[in-house]
Backbone bond lengths (Angstrom), bond angles and torsions (degrees), N, CA, C in turn:
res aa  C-N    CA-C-N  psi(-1)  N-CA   C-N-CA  omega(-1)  CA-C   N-CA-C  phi
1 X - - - 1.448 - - 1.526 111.74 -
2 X 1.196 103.35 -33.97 1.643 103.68 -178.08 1.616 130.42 -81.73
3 X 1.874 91.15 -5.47 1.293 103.67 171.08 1.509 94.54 -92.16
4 X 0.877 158.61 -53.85 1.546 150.52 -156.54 1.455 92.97 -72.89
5 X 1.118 143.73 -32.80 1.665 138.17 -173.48 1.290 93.49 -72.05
6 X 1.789 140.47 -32.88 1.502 132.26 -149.58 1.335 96.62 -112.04
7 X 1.356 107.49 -7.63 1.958 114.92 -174.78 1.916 96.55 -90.79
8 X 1.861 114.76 -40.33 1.259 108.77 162.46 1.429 129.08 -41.96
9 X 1.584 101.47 -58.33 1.488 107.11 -165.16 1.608 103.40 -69.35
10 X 1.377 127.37 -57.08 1.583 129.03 153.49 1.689 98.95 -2.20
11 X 1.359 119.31 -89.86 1.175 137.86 -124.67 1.903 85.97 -72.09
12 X 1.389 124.17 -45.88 1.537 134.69 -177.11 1.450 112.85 -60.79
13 X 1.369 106.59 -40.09 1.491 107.77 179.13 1.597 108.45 -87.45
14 X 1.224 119.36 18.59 1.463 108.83 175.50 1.501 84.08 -132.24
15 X 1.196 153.05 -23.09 1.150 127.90 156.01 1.522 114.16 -68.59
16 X 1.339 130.50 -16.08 1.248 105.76 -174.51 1.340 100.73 -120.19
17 X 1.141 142.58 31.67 1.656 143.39 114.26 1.498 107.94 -61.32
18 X 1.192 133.73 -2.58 1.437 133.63 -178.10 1.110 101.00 -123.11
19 X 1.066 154.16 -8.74 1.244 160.31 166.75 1.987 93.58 -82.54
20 X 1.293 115.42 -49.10 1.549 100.52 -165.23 1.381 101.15 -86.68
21 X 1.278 124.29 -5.89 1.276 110.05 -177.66 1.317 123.76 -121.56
22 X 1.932 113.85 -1.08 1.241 125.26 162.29 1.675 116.48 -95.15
23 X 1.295 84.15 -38.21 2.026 86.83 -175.01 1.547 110.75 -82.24
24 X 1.621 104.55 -48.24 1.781 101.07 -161.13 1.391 74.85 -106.55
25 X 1.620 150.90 32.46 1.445 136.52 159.88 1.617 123.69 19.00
26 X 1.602 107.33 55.92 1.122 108.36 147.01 1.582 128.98 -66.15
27 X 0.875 139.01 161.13 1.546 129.33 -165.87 1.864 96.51 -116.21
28 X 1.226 95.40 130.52 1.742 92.27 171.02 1.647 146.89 -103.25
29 X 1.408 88.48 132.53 1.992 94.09 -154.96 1.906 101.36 -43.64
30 X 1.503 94.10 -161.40 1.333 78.26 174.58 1.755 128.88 -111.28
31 X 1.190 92.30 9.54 1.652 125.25 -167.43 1.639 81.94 -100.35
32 X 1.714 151.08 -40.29 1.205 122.85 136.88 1.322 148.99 -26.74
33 X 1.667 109.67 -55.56 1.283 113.62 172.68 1.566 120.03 -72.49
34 X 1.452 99.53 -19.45 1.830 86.81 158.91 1.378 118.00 -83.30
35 X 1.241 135.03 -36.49 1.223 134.97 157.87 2.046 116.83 -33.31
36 X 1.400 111.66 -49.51 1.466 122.26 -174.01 1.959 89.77 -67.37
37 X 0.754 112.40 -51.98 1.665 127.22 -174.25 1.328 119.98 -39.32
38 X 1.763 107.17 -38.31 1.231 130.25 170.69 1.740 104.01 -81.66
39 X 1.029 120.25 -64.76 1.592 117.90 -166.89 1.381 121.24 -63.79
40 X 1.484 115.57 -39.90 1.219 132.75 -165.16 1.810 113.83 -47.30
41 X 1.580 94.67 -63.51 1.574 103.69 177.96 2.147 105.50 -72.68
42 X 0.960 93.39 -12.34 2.106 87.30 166.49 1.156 111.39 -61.30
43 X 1.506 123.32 -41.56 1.243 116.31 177.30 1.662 114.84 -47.79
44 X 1.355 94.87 -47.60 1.849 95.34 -178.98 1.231 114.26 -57.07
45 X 1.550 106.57 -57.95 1.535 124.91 -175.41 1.396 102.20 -31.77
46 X 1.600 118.45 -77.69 1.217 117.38 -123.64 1.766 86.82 -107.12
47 X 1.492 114.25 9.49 1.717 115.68 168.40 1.611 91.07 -79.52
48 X 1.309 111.32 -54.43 1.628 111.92 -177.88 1.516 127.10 -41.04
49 X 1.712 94.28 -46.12 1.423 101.54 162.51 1.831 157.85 -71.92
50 X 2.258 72.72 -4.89 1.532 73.28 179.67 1.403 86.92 -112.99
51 X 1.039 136.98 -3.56 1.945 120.73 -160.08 1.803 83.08 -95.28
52 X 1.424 129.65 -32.96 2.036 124.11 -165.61 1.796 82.69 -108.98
53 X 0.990 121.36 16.59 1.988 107.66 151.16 1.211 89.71 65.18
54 X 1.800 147.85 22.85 0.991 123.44 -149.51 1.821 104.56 -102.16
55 X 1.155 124.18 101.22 1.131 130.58 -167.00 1.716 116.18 -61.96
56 X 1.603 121.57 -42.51 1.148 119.00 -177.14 1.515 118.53 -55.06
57 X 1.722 104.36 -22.91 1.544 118.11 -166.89 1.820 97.55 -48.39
58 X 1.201 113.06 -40.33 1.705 120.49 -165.02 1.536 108.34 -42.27
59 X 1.445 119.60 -37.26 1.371 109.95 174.18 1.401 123.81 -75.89
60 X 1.312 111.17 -28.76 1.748 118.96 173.43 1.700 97.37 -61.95
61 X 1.576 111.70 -51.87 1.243 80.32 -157.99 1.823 113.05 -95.81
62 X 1.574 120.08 3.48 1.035 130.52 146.03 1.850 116.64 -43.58
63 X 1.266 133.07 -61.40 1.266 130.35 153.25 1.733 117.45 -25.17
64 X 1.005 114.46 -52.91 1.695 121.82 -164.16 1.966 79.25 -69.07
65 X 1.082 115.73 -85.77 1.542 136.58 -146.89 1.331 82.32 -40.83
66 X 1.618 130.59 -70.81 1.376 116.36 -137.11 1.680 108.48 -87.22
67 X 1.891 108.44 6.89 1.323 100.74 -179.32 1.408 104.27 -98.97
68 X 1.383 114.47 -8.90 1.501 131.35 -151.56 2.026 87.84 -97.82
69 X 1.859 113.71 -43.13 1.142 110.88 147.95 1.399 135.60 -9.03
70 X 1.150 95.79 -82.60 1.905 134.14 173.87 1.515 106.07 -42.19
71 X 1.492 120.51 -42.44 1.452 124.11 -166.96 1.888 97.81 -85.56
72 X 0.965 98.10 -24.22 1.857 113.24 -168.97 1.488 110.16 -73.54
73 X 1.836 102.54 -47.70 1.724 97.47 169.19 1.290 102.56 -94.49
74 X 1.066 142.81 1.34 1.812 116.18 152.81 1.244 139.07 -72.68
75 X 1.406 92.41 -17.28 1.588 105.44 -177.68 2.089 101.59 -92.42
76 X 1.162 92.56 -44.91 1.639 108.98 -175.65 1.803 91.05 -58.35
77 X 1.068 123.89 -40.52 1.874 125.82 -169.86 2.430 89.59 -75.35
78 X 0.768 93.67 -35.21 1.687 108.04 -169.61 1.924 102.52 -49.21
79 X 1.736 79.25 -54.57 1.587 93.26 -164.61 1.691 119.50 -74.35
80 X 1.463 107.98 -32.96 1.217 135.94 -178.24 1.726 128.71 -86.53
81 X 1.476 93.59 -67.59 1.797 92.80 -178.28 1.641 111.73 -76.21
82 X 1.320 112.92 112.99 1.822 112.51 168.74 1.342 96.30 -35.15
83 X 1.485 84.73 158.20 1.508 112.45 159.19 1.747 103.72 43.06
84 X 1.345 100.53 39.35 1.690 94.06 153.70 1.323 115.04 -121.20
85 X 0.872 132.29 132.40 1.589 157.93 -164.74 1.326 102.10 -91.55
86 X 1.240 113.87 132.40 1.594 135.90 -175.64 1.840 98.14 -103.68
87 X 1.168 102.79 123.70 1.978 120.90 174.80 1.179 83.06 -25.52
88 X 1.337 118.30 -90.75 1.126 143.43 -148.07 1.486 127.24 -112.16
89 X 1.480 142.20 111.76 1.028 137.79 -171.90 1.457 128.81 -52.71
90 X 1.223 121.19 126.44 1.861 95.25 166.47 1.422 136.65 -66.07
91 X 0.805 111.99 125.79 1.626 129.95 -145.57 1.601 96.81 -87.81
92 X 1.498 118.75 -54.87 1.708 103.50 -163.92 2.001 80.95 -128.55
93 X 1.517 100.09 -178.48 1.465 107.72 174.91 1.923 122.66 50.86
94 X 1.284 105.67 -161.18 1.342 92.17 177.46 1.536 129.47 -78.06
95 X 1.429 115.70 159.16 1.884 125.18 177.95 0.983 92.62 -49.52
96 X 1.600 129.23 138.70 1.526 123.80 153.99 1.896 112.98 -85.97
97 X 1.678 114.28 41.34 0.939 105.37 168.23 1.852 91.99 -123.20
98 X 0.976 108.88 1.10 1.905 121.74 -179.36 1.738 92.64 -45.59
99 X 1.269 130.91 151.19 1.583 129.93 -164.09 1.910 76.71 -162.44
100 X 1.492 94.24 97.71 1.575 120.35 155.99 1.596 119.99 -57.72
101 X 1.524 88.80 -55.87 1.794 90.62 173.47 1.767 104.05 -144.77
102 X 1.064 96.14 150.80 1.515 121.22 -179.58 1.297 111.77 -110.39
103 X 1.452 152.62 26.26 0.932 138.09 -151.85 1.738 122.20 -68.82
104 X 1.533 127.61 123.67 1.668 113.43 -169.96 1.979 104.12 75.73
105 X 1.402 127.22 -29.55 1.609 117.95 163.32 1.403 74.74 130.61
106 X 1.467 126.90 -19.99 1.785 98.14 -155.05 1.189 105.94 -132.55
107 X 1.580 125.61 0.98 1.599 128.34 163.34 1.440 128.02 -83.48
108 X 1.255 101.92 113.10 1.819 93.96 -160.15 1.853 74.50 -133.20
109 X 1.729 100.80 158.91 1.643 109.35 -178.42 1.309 104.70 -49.23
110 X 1.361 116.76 -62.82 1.591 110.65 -175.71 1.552 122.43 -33.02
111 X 1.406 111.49 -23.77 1.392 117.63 -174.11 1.516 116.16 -76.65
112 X 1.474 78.82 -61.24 1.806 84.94 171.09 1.556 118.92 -57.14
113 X 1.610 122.60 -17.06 1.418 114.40 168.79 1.253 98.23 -75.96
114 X 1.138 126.37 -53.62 1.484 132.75 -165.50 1.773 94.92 -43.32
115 X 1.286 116.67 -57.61 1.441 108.06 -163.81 1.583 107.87 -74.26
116 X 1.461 122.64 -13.39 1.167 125.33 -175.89 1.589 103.87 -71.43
117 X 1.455 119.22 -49.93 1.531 139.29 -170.97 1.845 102.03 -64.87
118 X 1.217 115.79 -41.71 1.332 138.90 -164.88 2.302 98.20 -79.09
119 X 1.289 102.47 -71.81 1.708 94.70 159.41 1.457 119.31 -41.43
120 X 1.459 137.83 -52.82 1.314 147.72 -145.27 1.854 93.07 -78.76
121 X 1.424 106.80 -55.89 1.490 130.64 178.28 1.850 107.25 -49.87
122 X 1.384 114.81 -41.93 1.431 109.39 -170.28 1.549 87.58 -89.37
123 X 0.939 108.46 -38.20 1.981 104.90 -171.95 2.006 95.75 -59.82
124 X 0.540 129.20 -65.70 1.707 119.54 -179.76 1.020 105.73 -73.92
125 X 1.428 164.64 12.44 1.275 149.12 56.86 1.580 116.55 41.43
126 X 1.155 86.37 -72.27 1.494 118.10 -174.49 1.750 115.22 -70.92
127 X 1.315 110.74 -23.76 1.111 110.10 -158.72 2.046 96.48 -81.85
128 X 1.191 102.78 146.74 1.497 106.24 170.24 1.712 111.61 -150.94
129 X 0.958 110.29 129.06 1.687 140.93 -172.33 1.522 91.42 -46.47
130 X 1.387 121.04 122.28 1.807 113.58 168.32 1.528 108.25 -82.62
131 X 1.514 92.81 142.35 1.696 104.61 -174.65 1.456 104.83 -78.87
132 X 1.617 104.99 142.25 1.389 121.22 -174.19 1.968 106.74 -73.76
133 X 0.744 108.47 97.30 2.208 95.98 169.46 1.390 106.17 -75.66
C-alpha cells in the first residue's frame, strides 16, 4: 500500500513540474533540473515496485527521495533565508533563487518538491517486508 501512495505522489510531482514548465512555461533553474532528475525515474521505480511487490526496491528508491530531499532544502534555503549564499553561482539560464510562485509567502517549487521527496521518503519508511508463516 505504501508503494502505490509513493507511486501517487511520484506520478503528481512530475506532472506538475510539467505542467509549470510546459503550460505556464516557467523555465527551470538548475538546482530544478537536478531535482526533476531525482523524481522523474521514481515514477518508474517505485510503479515497478509496487505492481512486482518488490520490497528490496525501497532502498533504491529511498536513495533517490532523500538525496532529491537534500536538493529541495538547498534550493528552498536559496530562495528564502537572506543572506544565504549559493556554493556556486548560476552560470547560464535562470537564478536558482528566481521564486515563480509564492503561494501563502512560503510555497515556492522547491517546496513542493521538497514535500513531494519528503512523502515518498516516509512512505518507504513505512514500507515493511510481510513475514513468511
Amino acid at each position: 500500500m505504501m508503494f502505490f501512495a509513493a507511486w501517487l505522489v511520484a506520478i503528481i510531482a512530475m506532472l506538475g513540474s510539467l505542467f509549470f514548465s510546459e503550460i505556464r512555461h516557467f523555465v527551470p533553474c538548475e538546482l530544478c533540473w537536478y531535482q526533476r532528475i531525482l523524481m522523474y525515474p521514481l515514477v518508474l521505480v517505485v510503479g515497478f515496485a509496487a505492481l512486482q511487490e518488490e520490497y528490496k526496491m525501497k532502498y533504491l528508491i529511498l536513495i533517490f527521495s532523500v538525496i532529491g530531499l537534500c536538493f529541495s532544502i538547498y534550493h528552498y534555503m536559496e530562495q528564502k533565508v537572506p543572506g544565504f549564499t549559493p556554493v556556486k553561482a548560476c552560470i547560464s539560464g535562470v537564478p536558482c533563487s528566481t521564486q515563480y510562485i509564492n503561494w501563502g509567502g512560503f510555497i515556492t517549487i522547491p517546496f513542493l518538491a521538497g514535500t513531494a521527496f519528503l512523502l515518498i521518503t516516509v512512505c518507504m519508511l513505512m514500507v515493511r517486508r510481510p513475514v513468511n508463516r
